[in-house]
NUMIKOL-558670 format. One line per 5 residues: number of its first residue (from 1); their letters; for each residue x, y, z of N, C-alpha, C. Coordinates in nm, 2 decimals, m for minus. Layout:
<bases>
NUM> A> X Y Z X Y Z X Y Z ~ ...
</bases>
This chain:
<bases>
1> XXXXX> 13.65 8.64 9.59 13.70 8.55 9.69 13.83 8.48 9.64 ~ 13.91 8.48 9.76 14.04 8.42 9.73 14.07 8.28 9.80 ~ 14.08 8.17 9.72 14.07 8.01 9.81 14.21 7.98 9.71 ~ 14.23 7.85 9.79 14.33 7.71 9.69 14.27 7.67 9.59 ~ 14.31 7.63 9.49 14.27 7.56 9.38 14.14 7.48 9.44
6> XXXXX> 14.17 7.38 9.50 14.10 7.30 9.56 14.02 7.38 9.65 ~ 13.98 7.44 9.75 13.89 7.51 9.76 13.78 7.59 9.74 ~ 13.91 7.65 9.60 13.82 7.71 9.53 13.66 7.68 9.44 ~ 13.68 7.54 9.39 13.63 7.48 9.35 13.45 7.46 9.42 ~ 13.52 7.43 9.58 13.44 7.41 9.62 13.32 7.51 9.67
11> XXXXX> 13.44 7.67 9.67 13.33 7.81 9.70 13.24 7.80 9.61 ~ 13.27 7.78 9.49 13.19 7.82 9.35 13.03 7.72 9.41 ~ 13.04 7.63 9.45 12.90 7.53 9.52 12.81 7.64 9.64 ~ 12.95 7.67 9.75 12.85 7.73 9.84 12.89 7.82 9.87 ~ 12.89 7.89 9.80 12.85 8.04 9.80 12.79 8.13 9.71
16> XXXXX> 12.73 8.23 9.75 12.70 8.34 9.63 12.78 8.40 9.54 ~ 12.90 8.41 9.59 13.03 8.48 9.54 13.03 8.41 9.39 ~ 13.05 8.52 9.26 13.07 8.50 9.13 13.22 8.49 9.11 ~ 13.26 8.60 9.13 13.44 8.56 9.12 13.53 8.51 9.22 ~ 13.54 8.39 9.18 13.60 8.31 9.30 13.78 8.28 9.24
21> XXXXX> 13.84 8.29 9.29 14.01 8.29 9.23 14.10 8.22 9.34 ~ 14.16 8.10 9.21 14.21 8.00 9.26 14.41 8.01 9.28 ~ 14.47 7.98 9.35 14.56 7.96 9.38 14.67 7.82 9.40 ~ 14.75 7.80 9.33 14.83 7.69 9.38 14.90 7.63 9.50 ~ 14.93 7.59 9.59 15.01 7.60 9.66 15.11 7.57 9.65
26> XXXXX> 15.21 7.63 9.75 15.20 7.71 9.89 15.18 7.88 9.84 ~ 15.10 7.92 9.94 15.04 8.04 9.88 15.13 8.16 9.92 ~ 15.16 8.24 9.83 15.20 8.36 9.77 15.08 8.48 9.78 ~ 15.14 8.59 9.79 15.09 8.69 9.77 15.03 8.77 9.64 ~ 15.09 8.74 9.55 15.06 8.75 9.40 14.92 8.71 9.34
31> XXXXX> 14.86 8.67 9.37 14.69 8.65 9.32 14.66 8.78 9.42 ~ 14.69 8.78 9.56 14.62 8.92 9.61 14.63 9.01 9.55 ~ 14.73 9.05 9.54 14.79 9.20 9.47 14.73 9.18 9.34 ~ 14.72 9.08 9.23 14.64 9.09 9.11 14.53 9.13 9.14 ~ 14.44 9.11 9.23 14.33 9.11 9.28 14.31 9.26 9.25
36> XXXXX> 14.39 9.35 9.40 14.41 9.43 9.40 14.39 9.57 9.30 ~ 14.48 9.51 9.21 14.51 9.60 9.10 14.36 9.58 9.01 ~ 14.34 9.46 8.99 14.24 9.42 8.91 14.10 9.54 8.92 ~ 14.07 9.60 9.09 13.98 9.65 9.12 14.01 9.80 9.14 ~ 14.13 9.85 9.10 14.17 10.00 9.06 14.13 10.03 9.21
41> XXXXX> 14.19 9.94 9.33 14.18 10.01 9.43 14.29 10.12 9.51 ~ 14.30 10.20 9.56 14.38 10.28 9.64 14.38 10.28 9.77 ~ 14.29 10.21 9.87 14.28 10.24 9.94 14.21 10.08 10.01 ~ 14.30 9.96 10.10 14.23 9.82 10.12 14.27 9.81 10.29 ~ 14.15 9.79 10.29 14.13 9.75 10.46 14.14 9.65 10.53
46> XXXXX> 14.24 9.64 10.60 14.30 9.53 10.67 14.24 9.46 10.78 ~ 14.23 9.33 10.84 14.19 9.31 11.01 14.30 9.27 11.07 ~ 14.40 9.43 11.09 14.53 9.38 11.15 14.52 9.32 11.32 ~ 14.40 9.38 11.36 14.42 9.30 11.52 14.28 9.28 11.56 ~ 14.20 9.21 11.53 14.13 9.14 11.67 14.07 9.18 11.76
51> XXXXX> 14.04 9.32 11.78 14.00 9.35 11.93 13.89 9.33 12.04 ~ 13.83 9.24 11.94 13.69 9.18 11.98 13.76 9.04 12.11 ~ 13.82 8.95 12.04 13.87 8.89 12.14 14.03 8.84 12.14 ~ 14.11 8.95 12.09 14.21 8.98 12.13 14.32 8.90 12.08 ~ 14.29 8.82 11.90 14.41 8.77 11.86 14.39 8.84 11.71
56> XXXXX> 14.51 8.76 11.63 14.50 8.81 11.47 14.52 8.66 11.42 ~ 14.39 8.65 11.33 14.36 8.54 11.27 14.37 8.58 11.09 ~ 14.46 8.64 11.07 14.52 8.62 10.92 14.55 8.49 10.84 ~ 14.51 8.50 10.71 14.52 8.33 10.69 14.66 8.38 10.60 ~ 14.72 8.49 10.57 14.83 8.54 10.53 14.92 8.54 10.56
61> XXXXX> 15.02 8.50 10.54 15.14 8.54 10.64 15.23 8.63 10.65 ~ 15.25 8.69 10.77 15.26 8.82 10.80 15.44 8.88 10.66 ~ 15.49 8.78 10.62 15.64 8.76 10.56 15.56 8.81 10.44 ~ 15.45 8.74 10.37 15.35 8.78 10.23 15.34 8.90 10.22 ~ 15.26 8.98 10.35 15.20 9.06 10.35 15.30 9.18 10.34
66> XXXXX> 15.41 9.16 10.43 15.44 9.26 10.42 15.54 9.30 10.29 ~ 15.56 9.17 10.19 15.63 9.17 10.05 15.49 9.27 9.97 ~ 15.36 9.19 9.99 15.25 9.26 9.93 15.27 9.40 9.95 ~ 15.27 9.47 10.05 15.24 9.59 10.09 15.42 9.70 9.99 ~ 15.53 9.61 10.01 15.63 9.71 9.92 15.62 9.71 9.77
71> XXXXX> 15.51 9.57 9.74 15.51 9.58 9.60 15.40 9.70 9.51 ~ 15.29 9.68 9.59 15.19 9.78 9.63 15.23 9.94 9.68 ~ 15.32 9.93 9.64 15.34 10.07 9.76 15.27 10.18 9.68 ~ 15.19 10.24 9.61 15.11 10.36 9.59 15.04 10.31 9.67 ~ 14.95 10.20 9.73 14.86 10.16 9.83 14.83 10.17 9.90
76> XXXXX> 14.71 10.24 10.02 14.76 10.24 10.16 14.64 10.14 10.24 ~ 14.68 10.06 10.35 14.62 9.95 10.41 14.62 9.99 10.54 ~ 14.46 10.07 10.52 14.45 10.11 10.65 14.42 10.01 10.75 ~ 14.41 10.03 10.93 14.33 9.91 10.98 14.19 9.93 10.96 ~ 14.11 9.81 10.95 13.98 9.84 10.89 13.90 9.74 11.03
81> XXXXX> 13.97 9.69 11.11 13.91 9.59 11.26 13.81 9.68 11.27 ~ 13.78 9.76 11.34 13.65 9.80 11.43 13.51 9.79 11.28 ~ 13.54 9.84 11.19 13.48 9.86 11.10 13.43 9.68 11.03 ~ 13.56 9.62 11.03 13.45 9.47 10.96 13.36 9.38 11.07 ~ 13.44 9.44 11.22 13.31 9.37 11.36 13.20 9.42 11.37
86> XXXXX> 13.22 9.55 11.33 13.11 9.60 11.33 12.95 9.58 11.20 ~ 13.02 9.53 11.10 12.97 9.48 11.01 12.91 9.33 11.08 ~ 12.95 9.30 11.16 12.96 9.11 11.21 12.86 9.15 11.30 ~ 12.83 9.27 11.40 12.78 9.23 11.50 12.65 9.28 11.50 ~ 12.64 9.37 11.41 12.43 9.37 11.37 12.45 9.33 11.25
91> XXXXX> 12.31 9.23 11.24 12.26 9.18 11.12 12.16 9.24 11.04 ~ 12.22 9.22 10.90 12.08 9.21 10.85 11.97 9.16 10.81 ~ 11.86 9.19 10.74 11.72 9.08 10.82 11.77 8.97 10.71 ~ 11.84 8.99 10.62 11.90 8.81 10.56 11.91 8.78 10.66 ~ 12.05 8.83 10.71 12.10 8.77 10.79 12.01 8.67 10.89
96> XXXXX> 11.94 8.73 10.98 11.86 8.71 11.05 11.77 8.58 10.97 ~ 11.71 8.61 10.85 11.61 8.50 10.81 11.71 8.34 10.83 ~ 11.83 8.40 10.81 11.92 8.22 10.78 11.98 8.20 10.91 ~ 11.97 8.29 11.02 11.97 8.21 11.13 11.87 8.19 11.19 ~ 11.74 8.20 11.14 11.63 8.19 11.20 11.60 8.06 11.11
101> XXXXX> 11.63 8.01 10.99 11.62 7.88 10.92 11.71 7.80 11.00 ~ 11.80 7.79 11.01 11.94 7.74 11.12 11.86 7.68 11.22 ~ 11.79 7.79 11.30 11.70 7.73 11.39 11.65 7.66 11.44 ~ 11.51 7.68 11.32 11.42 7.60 11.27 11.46 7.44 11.25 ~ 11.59 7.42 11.23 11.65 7.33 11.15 11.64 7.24 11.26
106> XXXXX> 11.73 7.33 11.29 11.81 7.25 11.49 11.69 7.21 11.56 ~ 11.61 7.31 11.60 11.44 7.31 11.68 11.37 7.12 11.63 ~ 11.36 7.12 11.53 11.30 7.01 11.46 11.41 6.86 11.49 ~ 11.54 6.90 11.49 11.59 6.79 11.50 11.61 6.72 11.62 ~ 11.61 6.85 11.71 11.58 6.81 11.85 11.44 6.76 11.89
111> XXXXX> 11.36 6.77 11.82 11.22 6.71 11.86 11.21 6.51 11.83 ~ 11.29 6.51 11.67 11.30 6.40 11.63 11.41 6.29 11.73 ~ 11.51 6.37 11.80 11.62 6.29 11.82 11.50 6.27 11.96 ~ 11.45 6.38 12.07 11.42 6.32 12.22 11.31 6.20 12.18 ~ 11.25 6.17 12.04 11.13 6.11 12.04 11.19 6.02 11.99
116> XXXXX> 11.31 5.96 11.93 11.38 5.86 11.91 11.43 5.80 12.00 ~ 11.48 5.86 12.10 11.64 5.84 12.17 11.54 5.72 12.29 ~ 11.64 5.68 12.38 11.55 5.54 12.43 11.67 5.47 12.53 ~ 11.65 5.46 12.68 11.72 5.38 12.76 11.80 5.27 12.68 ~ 11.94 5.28 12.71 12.02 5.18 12.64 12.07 5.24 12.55
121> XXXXX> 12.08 5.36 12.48 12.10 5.39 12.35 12.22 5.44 12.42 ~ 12.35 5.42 12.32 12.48 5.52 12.37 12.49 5.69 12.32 ~ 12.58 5.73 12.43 12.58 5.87 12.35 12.61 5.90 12.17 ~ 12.71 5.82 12.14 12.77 5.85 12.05 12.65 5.82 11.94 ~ 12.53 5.74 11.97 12.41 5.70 11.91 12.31 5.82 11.86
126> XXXXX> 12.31 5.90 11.99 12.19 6.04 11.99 12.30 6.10 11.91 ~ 12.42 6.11 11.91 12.50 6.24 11.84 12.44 6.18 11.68 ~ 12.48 6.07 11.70 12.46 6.01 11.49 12.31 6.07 11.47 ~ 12.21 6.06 11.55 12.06 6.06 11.51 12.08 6.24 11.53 ~ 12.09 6.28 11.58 12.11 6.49 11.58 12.15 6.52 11.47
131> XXXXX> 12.28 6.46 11.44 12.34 6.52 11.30 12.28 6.49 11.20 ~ 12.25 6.39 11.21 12.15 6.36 11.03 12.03 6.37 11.06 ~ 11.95 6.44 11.18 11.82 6.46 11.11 11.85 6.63 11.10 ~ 11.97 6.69 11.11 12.01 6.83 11.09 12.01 6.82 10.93 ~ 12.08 6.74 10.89 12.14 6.68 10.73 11.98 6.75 10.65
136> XXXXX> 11.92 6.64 10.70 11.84 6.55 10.63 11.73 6.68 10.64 ~ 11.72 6.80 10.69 11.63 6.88 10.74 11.66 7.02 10.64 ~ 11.82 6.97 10.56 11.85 7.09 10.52 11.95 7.12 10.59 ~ 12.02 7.12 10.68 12.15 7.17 10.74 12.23 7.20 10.62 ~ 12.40 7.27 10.66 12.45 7.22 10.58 12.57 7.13 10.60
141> XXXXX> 12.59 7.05 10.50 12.64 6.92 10.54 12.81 6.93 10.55 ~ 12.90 6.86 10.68 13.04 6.89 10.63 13.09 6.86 10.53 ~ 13.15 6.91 10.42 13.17 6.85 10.30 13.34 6.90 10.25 ~ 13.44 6.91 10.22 13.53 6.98 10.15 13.59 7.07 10.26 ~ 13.57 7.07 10.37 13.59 7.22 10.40 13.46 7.27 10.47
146> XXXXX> 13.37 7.26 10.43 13.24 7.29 10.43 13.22 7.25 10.60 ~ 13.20 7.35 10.66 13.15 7.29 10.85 12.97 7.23 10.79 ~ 13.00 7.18 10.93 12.88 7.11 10.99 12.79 7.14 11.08 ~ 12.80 7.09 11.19 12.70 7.14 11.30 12.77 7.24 11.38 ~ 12.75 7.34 11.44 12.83 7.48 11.50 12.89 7.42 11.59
151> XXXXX> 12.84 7.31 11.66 12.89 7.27 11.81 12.79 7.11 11.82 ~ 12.81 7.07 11.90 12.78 6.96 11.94 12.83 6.91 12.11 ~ 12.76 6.93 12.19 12.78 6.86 12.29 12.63 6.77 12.33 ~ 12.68 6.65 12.33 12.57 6.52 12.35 12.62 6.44 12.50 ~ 12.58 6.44 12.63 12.65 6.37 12.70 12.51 6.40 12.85
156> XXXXX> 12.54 6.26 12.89 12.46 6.28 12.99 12.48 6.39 13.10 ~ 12.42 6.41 13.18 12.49 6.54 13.29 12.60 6.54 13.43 ~ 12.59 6.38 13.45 12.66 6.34 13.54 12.80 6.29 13.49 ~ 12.86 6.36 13.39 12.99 6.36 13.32 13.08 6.51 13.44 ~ 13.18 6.47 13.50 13.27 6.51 13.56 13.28 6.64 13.53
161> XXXXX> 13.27 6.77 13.58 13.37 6.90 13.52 13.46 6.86 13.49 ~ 13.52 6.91 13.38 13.71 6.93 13.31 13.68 6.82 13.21 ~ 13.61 6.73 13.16 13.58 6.61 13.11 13.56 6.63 12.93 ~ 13.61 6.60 12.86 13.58 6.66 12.74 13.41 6.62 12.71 ~ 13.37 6.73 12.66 13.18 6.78 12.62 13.18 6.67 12.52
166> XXXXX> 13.18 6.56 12.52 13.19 6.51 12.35 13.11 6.36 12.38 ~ 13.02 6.32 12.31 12.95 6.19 12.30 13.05 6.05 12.30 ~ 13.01 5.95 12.42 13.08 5.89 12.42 13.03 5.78 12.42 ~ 13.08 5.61 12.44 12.99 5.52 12.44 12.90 5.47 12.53 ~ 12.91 5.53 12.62 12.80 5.52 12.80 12.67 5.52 12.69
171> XXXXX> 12.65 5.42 12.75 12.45 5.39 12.73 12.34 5.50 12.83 ~ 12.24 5.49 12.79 12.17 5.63 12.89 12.10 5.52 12.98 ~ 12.11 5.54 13.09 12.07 5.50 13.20 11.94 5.54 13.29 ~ 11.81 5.48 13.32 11.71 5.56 13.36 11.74 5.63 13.46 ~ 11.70 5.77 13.45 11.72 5.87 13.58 11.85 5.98 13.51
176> XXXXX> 11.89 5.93 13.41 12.02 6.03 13.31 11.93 6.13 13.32 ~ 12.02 6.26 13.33 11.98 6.41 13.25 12.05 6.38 13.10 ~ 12.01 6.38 12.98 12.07 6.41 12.89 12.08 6.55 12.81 ~ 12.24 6.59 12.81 12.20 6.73 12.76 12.29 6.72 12.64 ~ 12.20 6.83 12.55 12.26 6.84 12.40 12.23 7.01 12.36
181> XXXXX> 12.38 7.02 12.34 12.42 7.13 12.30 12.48 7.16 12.17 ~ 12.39 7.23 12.06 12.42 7.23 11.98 12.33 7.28 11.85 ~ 12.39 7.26 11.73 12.27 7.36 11.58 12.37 7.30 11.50 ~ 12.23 7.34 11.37 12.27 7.33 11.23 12.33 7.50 11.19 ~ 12.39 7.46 11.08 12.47 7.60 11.00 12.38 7.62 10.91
186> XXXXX> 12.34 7.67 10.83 12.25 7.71 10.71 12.33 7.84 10.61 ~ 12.35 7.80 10.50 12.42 7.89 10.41 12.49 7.98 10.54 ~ 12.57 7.88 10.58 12.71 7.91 10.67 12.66 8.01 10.81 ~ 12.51 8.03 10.80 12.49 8.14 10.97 12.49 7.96 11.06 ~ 12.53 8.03 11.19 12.47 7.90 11.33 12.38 7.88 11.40
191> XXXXX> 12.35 7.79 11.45 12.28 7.82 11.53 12.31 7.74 11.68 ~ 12.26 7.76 11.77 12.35 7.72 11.91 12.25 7.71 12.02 ~ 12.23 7.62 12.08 12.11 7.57 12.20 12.11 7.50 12.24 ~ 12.06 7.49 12.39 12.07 7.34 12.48 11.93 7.31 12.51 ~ 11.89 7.17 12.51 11.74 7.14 12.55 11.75 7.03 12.62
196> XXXXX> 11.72 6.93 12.73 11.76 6.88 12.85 11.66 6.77 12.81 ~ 11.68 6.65 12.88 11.61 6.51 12.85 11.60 6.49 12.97 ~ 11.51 6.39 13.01 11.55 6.29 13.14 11.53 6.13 13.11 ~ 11.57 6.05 13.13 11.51 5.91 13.09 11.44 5.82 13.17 ~ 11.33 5.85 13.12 11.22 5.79 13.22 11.19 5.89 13.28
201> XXXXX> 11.06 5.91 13.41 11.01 5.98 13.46 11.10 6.12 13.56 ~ 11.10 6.21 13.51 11.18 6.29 13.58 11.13 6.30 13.72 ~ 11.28 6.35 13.83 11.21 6.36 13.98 11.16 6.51 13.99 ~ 11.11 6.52 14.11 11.07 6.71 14.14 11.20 6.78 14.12 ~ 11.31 6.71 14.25 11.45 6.76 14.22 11.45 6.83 14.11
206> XXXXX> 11.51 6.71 14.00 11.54 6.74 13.88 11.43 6.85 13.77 ~ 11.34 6.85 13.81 11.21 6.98 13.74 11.26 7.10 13.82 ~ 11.30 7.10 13.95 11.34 7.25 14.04 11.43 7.27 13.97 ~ 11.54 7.20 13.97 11.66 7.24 13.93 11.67 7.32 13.78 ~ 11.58 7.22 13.70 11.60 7.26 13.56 11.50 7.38 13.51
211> XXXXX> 11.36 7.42 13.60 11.31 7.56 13.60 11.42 7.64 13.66 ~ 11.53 7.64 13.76 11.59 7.73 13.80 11.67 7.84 13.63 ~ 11.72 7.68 13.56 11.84 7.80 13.50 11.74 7.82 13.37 ~ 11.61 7.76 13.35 11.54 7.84 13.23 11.49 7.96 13.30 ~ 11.44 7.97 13.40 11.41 8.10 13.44 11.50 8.20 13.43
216> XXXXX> 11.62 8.18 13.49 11.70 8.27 13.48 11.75 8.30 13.33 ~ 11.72 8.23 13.22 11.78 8.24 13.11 11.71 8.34 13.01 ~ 11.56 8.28 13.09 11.42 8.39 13.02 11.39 8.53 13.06 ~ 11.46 8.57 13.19 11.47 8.65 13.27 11.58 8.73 13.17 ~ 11.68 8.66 13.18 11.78 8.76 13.12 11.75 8.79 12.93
221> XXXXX> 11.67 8.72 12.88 11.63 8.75 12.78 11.56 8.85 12.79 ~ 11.51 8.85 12.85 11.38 8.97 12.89 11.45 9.15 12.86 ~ 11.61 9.14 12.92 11.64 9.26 12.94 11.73 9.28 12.80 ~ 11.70 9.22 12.70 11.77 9.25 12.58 11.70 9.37 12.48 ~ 11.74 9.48 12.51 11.62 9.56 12.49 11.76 9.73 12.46
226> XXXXX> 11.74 9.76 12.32 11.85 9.85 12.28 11.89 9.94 12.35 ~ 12.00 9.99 12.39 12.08 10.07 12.49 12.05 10.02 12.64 ~ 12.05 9.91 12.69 12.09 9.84 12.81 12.24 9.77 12.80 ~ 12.33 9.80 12.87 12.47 9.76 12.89 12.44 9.59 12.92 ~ 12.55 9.54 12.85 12.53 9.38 12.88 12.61 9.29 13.05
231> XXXXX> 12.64 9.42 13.08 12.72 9.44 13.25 12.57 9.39 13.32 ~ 12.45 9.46 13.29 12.31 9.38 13.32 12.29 9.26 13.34 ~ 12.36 9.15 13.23 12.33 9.03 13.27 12.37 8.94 13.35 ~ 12.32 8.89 13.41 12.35 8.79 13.53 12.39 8.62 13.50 ~ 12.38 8.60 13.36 12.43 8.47 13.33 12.49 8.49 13.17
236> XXXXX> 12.53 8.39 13.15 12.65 8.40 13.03 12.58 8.41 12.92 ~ 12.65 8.45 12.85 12.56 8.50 12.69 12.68 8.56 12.56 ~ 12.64 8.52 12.46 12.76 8.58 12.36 12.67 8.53 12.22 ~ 12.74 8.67 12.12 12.70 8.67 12.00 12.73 8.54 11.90 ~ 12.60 8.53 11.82 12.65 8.42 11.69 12.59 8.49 11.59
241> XXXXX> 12.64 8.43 11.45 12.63 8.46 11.34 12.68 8.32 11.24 ~ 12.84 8.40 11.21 12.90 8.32 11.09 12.98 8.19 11.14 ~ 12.99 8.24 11.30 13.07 8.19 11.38 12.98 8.15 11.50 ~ 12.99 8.04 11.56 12.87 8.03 11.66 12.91 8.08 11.83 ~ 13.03 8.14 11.81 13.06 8.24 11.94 13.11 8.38 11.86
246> XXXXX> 13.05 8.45 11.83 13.15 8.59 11.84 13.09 8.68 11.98 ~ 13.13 8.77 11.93 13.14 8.92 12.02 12.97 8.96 11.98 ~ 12.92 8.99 12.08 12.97 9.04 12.24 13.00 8.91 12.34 ~ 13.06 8.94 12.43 13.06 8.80 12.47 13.06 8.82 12.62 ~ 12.99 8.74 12.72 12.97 8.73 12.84 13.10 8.70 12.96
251> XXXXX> 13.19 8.60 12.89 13.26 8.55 12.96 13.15 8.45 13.07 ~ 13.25 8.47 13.18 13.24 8.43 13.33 13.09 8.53 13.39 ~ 12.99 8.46 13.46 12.92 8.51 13.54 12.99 8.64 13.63 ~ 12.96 8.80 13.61 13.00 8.87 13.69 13.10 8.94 13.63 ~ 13.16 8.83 13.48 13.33 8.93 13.43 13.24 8.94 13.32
256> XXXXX> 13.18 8.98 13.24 13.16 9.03 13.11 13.26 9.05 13.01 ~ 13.29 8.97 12.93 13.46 9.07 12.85 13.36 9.20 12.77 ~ 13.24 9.22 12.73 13.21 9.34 12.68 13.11 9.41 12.77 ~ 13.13 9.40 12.89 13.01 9.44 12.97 12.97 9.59 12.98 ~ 13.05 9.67 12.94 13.06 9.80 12.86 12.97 9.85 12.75
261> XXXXX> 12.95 9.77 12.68 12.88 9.78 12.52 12.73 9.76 12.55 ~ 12.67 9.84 12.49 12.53 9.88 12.49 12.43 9.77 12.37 ~ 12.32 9.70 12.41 12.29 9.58 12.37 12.21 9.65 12.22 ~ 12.22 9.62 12.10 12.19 9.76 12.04 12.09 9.64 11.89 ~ 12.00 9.68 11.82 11.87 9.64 11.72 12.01 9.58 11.61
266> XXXXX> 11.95 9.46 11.62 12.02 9.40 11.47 12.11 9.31 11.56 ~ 12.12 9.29 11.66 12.21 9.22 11.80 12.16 9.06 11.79 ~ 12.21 8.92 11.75 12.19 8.83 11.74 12.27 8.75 11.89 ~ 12.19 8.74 12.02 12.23 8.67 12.11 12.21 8.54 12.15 ~ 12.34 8.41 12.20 12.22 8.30 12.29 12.31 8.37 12.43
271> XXXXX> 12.19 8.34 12.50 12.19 8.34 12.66 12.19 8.19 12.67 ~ 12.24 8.18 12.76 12.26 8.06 12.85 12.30 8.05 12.98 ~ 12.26 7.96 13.06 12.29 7.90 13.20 12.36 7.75 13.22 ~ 12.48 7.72 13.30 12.50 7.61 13.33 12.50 7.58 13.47 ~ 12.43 7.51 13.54 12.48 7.47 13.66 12.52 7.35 13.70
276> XXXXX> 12.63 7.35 13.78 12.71 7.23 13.84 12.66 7.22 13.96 ~ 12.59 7.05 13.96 12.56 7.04 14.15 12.65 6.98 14.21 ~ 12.66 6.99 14.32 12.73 6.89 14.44 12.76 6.71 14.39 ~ 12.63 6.73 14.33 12.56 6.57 14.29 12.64 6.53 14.15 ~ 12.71 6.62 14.11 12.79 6.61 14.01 12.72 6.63 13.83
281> XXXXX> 12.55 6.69 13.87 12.50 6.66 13.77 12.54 6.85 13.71 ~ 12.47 6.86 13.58 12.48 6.98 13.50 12.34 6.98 13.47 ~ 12.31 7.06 13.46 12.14 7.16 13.42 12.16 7.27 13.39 ~ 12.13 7.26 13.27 12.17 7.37 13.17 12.06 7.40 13.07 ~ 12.03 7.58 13.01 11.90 7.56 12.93 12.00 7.70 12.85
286> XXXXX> 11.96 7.72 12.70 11.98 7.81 12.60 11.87 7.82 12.53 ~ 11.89 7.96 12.49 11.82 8.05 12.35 11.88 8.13 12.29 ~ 11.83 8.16 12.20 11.89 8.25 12.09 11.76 8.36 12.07 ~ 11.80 8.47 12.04 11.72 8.60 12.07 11.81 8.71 11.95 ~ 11.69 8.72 11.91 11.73 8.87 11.80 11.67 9.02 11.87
291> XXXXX> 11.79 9.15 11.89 11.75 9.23 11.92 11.64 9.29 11.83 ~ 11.53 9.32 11.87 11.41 9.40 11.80 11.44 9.59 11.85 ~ 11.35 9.65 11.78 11.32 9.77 11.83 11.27 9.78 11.94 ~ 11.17 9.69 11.97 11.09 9.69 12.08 11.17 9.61 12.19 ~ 11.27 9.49 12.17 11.25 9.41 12.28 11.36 9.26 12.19
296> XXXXX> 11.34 9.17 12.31 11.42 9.03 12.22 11.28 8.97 12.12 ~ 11.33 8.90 12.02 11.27 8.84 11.95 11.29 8.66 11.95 ~ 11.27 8.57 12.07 11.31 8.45 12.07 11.32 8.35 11.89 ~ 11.43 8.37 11.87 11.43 8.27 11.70 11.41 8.07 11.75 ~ 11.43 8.06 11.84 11.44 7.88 11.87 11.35 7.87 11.96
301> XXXXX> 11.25 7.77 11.82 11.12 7.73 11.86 11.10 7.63 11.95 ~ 11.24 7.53 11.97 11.22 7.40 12.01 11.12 7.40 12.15 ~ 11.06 7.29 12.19 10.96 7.27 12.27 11.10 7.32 12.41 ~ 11.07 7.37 12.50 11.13 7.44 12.61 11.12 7.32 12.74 ~ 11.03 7.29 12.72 11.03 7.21 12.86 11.14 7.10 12.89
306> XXXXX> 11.14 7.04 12.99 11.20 6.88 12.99 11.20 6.81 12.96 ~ 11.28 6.77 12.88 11.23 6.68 12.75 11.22 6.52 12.81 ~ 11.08 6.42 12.79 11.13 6.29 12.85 11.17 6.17 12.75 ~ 11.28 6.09 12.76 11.34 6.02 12.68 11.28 5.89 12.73 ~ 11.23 5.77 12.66 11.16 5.62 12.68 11.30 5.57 12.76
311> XXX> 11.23 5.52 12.82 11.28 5.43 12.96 11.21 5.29 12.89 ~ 11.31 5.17 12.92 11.28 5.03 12.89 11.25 4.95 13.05 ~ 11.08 4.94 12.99 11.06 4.86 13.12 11.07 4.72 13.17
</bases>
């Protein structure tokens, strides 16, 4: 592994990686190429384009690389893209075990935060109580560099479309939907899921509404099952791993950007549903699912139902 001085420091903590090599800034190509040479290679594989979702995220700069490449020149740098997504998009059962801890993590902290959380409390209050009982459960912590939780959306439901997803100072109000979207990272896999509150006694409305998009979420889990095209599914869904959105990815209800690609064993999905009412509210439900031989394997245990938050009488 190749980091900053400073960086580097901090791979040697979290990660497995033994040789970790440090650099000064502003970074140069010359530790690469040492690298390079160091490993008697002929032959290094590049991720010159992105085709998963269509940019190039080099931390190199393209002026380096291409100095690297004439200093190197017995070398040849082939593209190696289809080959390292392909490495990203089935797991192996590590893999799988540490997003299934990830989970676990999240599952648990979501149990602690609805049985905490309490009319009057502000959003930005359930975000603080999510994240540290993530912390506090084993997550891993943002530190250096180091991410934190994959995502985070904490906000009641009657927050506007176009409105930034982000916890704010609004107190919860009896009759709030509160939705929280979000996971812990675990030795850097994600994890990613929405579980729904109400404060105080929920209406029938609000139980119709919010069986609608878990059904249809369970439903489309159902058809996760190897060599079924993901053009199949009827509501949005996309891969995680290291990254709590990669490829394959759903897009828009109806546009699939992979809807082509065949749903295939080692396949780590969340499905999810959002719906927007008239009423301005959002009802929304997520899971996360590992392709089996047989079928999905649901990894997020958290209790599924509607979650109820204490109301102050």
């Amino acid at each position: 592994m190749i980091a900053s001085d400073f960086g580097a420091k901090t791979a040697k903590f979290i990660t497995y990686i033994s040789d970790v090599r440090g650099y000064p800034m502003p970074f140069s190509y010359g530790i690469v190429a040492e690298a390079i040479r160091s490993l008697g290679a002929n032959r290094v594989g590049v991720e010159y384009d992105d085709r998963i979702f269509g940019a190039f995220h080099s931390p190199m700069q393209w002026g380096e690389f291409d100095r690297m490449k004439n200093d190197l020149s017995g070398i040849e740098f082939p593209d190696a893209s289809d080959l390292l997504w392909e490495l990203r998009l089935i797991k192996t059962q590590a893999e799988i075990e540490c997003l299934k801890k990830a989970a676990d993590i999240t599952s648990e902290a979501f149990r602690r935060t609805f049985a905490e959380a309490k009319e009057g409390m502000r959003e930005k209050e359930v975000a603080a109580l999510f994240s540290s009982h993530m912390a506090l459960l084993g997550a891993d912590i943002p530190f250096r560099g180091k991410p934190g939780p994959s995502s985070l959306v904490i906000l009641d439901a009657n927050h506007p479309p176009g409105n930034p997803p982000i916890p704010t100072e609004k107190p919860l109000q009896k009759g709030d939907i509160l939705h929280i979207d979000g996971g812990a990272i675990y030795k850097g896999y994600c994890s990613d899921f929405t579980r729904l509150g109400v404060v105080g006694e929920p209406t029938e409305r609000q139980i119709g509404e919010w069986k609608k998009v878990r059904e249809l979420v369970e439903e489309n889990i159902s058809r996760l099952k190897p060599g079924i095209q993901f053009k199949t599914m009827t509501c949005h869904f996309h891969g995680i791993g290291l990254d709590a959105v990669e490829a394959p990815f759903g897009g828009m209800v109806g546009k699939p950007v992979h809807g082509e690609w065949a749903v295939r064993e080692g396949m780590a999905i969340c499905v999810e549903q959002n719906n927007y009412l008239d009423t301005g509210e959002v009802f929304a439900y997520e899971d996360i699912a590992v392709v089996r031989k047989d079928g999905p394997e649901v990894i997020t245990l958290a209790d599924p139902g509607l979650q109820k938050i204490r109301a102050i009488e």
